[in-house]
GUPA-668430 format. One record per residue: residue in one letter; x, y, z of N, C-alpha, C in turn. Coordinates in steps of 0.001 Angstrom, whole numbers, plus 500000, padded with zeros to 6 digits. Layout:
# residues N
AXYZXYZXYZ...
//
This chain:
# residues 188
X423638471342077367423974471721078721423663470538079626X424686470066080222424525468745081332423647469030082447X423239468585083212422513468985084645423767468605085750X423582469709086675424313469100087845424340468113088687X425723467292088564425093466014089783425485466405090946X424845465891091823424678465543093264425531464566093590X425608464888095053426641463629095587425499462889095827X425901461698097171424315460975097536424726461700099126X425038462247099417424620463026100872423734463803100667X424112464843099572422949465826099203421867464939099374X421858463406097848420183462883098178419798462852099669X420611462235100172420043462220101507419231462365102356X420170463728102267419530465153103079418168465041102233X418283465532101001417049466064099576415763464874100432X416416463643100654415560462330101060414777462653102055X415257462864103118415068463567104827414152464273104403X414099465278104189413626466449103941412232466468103579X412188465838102431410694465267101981409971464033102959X410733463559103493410238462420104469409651463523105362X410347464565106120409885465228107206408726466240107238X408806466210105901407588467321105503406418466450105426X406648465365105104405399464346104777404554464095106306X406084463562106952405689463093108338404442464377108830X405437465809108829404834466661109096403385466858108792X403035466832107662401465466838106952400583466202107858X401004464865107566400221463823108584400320463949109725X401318464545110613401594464812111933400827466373112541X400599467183111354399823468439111345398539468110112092X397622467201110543396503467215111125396322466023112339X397023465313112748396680464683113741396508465514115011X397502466370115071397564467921116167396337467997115848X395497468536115115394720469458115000393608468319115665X393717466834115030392297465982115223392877465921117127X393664465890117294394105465411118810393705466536119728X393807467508119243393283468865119816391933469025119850X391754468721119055390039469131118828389317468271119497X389678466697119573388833465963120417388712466118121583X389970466466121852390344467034123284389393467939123640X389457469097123333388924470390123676387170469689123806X386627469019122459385295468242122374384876467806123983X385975466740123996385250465836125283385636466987126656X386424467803126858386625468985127880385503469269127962X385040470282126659384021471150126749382341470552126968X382185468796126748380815468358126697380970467907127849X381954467061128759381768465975129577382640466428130656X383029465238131883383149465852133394384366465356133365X384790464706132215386204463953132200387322464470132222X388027463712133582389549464366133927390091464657133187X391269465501132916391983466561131695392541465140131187X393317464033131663394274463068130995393341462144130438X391993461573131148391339460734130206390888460985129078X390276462645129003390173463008127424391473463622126684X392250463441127501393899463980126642393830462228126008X393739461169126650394260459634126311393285459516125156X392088459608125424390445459475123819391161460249123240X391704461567123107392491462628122180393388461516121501X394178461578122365395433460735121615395088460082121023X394586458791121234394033457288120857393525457386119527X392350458460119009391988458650117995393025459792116957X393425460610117655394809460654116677395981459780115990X395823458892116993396768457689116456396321457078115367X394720456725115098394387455657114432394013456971113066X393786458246112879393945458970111851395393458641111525X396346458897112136397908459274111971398261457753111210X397727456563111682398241455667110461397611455303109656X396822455516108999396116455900107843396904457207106870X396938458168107578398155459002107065399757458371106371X399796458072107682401574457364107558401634456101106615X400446455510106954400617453971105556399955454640104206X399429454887103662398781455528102558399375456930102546X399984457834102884400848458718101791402201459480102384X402453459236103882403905459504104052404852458414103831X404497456859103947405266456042103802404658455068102709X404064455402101829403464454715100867404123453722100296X405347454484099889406948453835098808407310453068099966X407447452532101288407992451937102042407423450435102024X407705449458102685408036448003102430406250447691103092X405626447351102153404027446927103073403592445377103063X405177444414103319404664442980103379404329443026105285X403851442099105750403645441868107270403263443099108241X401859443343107151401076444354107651400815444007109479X400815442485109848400393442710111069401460443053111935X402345442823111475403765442989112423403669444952112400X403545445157111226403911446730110605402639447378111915X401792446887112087400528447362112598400593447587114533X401105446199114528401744445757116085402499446706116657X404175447225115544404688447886116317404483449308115705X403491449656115287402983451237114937402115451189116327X401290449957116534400567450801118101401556450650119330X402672449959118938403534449623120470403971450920120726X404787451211119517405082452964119872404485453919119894X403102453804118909401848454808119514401924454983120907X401938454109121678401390453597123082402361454248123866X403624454076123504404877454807124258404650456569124432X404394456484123068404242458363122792402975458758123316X402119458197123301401068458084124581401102458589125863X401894457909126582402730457862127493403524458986127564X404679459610126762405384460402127062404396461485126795X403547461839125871402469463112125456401783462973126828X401022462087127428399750462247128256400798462662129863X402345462165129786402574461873131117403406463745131216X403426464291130362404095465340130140402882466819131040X401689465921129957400250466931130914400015466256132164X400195465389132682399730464516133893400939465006135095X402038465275134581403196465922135555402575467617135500X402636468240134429401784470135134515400881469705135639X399152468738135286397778469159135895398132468668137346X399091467634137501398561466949139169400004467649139835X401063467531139214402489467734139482402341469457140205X402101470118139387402096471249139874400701472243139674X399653471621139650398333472050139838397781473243138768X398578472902137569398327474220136501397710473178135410X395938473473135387394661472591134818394146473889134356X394116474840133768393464475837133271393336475412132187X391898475762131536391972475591130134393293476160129057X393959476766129304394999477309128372396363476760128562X396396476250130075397612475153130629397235474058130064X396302473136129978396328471698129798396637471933128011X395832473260127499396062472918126026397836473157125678X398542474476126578399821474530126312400370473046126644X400230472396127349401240471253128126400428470221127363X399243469595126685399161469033125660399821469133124605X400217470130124039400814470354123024402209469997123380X402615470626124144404032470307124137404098468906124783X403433468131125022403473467061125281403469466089123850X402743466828123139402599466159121606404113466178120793X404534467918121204405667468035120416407106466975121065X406948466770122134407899465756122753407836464062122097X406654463989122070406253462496121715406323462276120215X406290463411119555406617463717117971407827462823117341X408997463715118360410351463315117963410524462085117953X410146461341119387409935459829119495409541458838118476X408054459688118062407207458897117206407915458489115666X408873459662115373409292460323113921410484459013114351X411153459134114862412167458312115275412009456523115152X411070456483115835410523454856116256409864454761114346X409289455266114027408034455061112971409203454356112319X409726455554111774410604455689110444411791454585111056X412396454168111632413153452592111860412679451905111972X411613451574112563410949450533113213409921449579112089X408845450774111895407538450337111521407679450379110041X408051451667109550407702451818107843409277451594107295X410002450625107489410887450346106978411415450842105609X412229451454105389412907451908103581412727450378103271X412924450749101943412909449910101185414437449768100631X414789448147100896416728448548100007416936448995098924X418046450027098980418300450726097420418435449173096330X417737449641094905418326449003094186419681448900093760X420449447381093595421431447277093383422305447877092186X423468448667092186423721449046090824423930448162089688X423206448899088317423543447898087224425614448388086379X425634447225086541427565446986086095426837446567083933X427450447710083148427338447483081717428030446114081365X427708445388081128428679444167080322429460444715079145X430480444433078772431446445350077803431732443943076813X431847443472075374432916442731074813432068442069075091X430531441528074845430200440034074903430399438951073510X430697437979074067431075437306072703430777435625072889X430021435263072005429048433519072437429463433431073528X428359434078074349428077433579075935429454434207076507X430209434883076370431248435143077547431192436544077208X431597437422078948431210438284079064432880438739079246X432686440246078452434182441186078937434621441535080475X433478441534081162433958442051081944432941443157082705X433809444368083385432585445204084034433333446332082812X431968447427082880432241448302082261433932449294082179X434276449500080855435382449982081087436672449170081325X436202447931081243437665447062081437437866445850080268X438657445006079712438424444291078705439143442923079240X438470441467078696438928440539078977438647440251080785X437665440802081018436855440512082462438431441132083131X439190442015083439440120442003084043439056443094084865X439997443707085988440084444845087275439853446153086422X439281447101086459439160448206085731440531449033085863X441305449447084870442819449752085261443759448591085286X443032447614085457444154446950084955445187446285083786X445555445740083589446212445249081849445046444635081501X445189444641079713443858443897079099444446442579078631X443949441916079207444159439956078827444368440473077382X445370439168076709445444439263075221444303438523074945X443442438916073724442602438688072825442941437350071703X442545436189071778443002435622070600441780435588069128X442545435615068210441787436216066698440692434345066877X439765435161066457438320434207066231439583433507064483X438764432088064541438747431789063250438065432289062107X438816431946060743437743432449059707437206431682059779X435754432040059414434713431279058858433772430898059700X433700432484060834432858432310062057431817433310061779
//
């Protein structure tokens, strides 16, 4: 019994899919570490809702690539770690920005700082800066790696000369006429 093939859209997608779940993992607990610090420095100290939303962030970031280089993007390209490093915090920094400026428009914009507002509008400030992050990471920073090139069977090799690509004879076009063959001598 054969197995079914796939087109490569399916992989694709199949590709995506596992990328997003990964992202997700690592993007889980950073929520959770980004939250929690948050709520930490709220609940101990006198600090404005956005400066401990920014310590929130900041240290979510530096969990989140540790995550993202060691096991969502592991298989991805890890020469010019400093470059890879540079623009993982450039766009950290952006999503920063769009997460912190999302609660900074809720607490000052329209004066809703309740403990249950800054954590709703944190969050959804996270979930905004997500898409960004998922976006920027995955082009930018953790580069794919190029598919390997396909291997072409050599067909008809004979001292050093090659037939051709698979399926065709006398190196011709696949489908096309087969070059005539001339008979080897005896006594080869």
């Amino acid at each position: 019994m054969s197995t079914p093939k796939h087109g490569p859209a399916l992989d694709r997608v199949r590709a995506l899919v596992r990328e997003v779940a990964k992202f997700g993992a690592v993007g889980g607990l950073g929520v959770l570490v980004n939250l929690g610090v948050f709520n930490l420095i709220r609940s101990t100290t006198d600090l404005q809702v956005v400066r401990a939303s920014v310590i929130a962030t900041v240290v979510a970031i530096a969990t989140n690539y540790l995550g993202f280089r060691y096991f969502a993007y592991r298989d991805r390209a890890q020469s010019g770690r400093t470059r890879e490093l540079a623009l993982f915090v450039a766009f950290s920094v952006i999503g920063l920005v769009i997460e912190n400026g999302v609660l900074y428009t809720a607490t000052y914009g329209f004066g809703w700082d309740g403990k249950l507002e800054t954590n709703a509008f944190k969050f959804i400030g996270i979930g905004v800066a997500t898409v960004f992050r998922f976006w920027s990471y995955r082009t930018w920073v953790f580069k794919a790696l190029p598919a390997p090139a396909p291997v072409s069977l050599v067909v008809g090799q004979r001292d050093g000369q090659t037939g051709g690509q698979s399926g065709t004879q006398g190196g011709g076009a696949p489908g096309a006429p087969a070059a005539p063959r001339t008979p080897e001598p005896a006594g080869k």
